[in-house]
N, C-alpha and C positions, 0 to 999 in steps of 0.2 A: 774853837778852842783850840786851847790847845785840849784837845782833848782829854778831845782831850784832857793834862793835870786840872785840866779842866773838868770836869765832871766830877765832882764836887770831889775830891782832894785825892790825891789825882783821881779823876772823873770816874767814881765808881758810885754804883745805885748805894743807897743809903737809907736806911730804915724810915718811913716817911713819920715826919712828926704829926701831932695833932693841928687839925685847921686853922683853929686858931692861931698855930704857933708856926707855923710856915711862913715864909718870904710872897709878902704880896707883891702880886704883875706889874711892875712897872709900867702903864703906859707912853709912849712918844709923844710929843708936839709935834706939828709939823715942822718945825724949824728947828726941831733937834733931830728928825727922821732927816732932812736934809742934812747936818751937817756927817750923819751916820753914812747916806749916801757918798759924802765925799772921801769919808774915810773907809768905804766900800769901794770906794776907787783906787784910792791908793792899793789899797791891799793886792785887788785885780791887776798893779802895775806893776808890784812886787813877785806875783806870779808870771809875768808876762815875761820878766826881767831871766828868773830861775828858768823858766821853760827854756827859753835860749840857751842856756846856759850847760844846760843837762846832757853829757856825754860820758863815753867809757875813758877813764883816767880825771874823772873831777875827783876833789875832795867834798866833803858833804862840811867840811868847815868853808871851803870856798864860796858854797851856796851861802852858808850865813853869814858870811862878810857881804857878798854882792846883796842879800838882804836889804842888812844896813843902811851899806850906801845908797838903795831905791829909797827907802822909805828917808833918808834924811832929804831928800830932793823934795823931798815935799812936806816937809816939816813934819815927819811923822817921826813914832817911835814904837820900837816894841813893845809889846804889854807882856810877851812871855820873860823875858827877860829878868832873873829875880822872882819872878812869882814862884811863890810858895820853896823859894830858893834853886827855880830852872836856872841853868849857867849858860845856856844861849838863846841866840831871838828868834831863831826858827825852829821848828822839829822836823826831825828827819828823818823816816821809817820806813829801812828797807824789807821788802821780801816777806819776812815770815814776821818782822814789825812791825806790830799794827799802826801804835801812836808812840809820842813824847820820847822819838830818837831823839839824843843829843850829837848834834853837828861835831866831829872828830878832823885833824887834820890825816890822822890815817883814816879811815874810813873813804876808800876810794870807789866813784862808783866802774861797777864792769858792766860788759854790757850781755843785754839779757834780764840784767837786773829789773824792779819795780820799784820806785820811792814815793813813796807819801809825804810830801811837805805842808805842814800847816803853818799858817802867816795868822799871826794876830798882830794891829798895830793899835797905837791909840793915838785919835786926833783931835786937838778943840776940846778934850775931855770925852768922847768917848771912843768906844771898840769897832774898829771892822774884822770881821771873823773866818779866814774859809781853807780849808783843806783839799787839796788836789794829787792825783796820785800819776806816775807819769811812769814812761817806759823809757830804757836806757838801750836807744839799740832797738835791735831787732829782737821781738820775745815770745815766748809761746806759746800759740792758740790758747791755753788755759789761763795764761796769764792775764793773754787780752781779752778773754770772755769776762774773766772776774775784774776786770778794770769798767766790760761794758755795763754789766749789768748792774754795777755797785753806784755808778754815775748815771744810769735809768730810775734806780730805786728812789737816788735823790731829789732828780725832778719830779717820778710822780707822787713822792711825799710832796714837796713842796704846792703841785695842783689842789691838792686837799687844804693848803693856808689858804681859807676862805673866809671870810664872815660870817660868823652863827654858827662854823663848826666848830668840833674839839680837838686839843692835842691827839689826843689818840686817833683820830683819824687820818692825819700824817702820819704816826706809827703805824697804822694798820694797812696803808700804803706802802710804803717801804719795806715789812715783813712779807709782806705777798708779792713784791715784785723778786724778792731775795729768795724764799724758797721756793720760788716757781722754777728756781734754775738750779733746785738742788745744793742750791751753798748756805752758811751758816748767816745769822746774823749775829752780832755779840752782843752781848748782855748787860756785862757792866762796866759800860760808858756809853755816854749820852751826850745827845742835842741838850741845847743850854736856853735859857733866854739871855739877852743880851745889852747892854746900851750902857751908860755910865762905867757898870763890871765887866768885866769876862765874864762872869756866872749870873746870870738874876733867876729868878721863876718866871717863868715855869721850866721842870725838867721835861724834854723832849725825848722820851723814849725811843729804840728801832722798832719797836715791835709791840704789841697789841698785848696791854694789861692794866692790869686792876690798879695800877697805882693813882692818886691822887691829882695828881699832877695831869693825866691824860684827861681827864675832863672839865679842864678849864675853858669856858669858850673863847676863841680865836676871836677878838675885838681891833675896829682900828685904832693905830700907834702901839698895838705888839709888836714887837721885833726878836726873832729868835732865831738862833744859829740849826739847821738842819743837817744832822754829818752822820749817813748812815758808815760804819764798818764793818766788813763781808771780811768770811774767810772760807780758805774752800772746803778745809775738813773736820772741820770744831767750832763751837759758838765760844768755845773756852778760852781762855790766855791765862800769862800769868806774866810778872813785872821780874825784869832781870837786877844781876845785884847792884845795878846804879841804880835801883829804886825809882826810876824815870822811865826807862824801856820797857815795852808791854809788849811780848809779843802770842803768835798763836801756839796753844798749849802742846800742837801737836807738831809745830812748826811748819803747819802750811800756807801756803800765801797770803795774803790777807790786801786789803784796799780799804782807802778810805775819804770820801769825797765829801766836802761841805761849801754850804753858801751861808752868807748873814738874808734873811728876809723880812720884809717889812708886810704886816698885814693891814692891806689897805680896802676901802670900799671898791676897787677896781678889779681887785685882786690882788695877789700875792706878787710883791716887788722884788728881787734880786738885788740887793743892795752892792753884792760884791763883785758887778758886772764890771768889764770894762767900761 
């Protein structure tokens, strides 16, 4: 997501309703997990596109024009765009922001810097999802530690999308690889389910609790967005006065990594590969 304003408005935990009255799991077909794949693609093209792209003296509005123009090459389109009234297609979160920066023609990146760009597009009707956090330049040991281990935490959540397990087991993956290194995880915003929406159910939590939603079992044609967000000195944030930017409470660094995954009888699929 965008986290993203993703997590459920913008993507913050939310008092869980009664069972009955929750958003049931969407399952996939296979031939909607494929068309999800190709719109896992694009999206991976879109980051392929930004990563080139990422130097000292860009604008972070530059990124979300070059966006654009990747995803119209392939008949895509943004999904943040307008949602919930975001005014651009990417998000763009430097340094001490965590999620849902908005793309500025000042907002120039320097280098040293860290940015988090998350790409959601929509294809054939539906979402590919994924967040990538990237270094501007040459940056410091601390920086790239908390880029290593926030892009660790993700994958070995995602090793836990298995068959016959639960959400909270990718949580509880993720939280242990995060405070093994002494950094925070955040609290409120979450991994999402995914496909037709940007949001469906189940919520994917970073971190190991009681909520409802972690014990849903992991079935095939699940498909859920995995985006742990680390920061190095507070699990806390708090949303600046454009009601869009989230940053850390304490304004310490922060990272944030996601992939769309598909839970198959094989194992866990990475939909947002190249």
């Amino acid at each position: 997501m965008m986290n993203m304003f993703r997590r459920q408005n913008p993507p913050t935990l939310r008092r869980q309703a009664p069972a009955a009255q929750r958003p049931e799991v969407q399952l996939k077909s296979p031939r909607e997990i494929q068309i999800m794949r190709e719109a896992g693609r694009i999206v991976a093209r879109v980051h392929a596109a930004l990563r080139e792209a990422i130097r000292p003296g860009v604008s972070t509005l530059d990124l979300d024009q070059l966006a654009v123009e990747t995803m119209s090459k392939y008949n895509a389109t943004s999904c943040f765009l307008g949602y919930r009234g975001f005014p651009a297609n990417i998000c763009t979160s430097i340094n001490e922001e965590l999620v849902h920066g908005i793309p500025k023609k000042d907002r120039i990146l320097k280098a040293g810097d860290i940015i988090s760009i998350d790409v959601g597009v929509r294809y054939r009707g539906f979402i590919g999802d994924s967040a990538w956090t990237y270094a501007v330049g040459e940056i410091t040991p601390e920086a790239l530690e908390l880029m290593r281990v926030t892009e660790q935490s993700l994958y070995d959540g995602i090793a836990q999308a298995q068959v016959g397990k639960r959400v909270v087991d990718i949580s509880r993956a993720v939280q242990r690889t995060v405070e093994a290194h002494k950094m925070h995880v955040v609290r409120e915003y979450t991994g999402h389910g995914v496909g037709r929406q940007m949001h469906e159910a189940p919520q994917v939590l970073n971190y190991e609790s009681q909520d409802p939603d972690g014990q849903t079992i992991l079935r095939p044609g699940l498909v859920v967005a995995i985006e742990p967000m680390v920061q190095l000195g507070t699990w806390q944030t708090r949303t600046l006065r454009d009601k869009w930017t989230v940053i850390s409470k304490d304004h310490s660094l922060t990272a944030h990594f996601e992939h769309t995954v598909a839970i198959t009888n094989n194992g866990p699929e990475i939909l947002t590969l190249p």
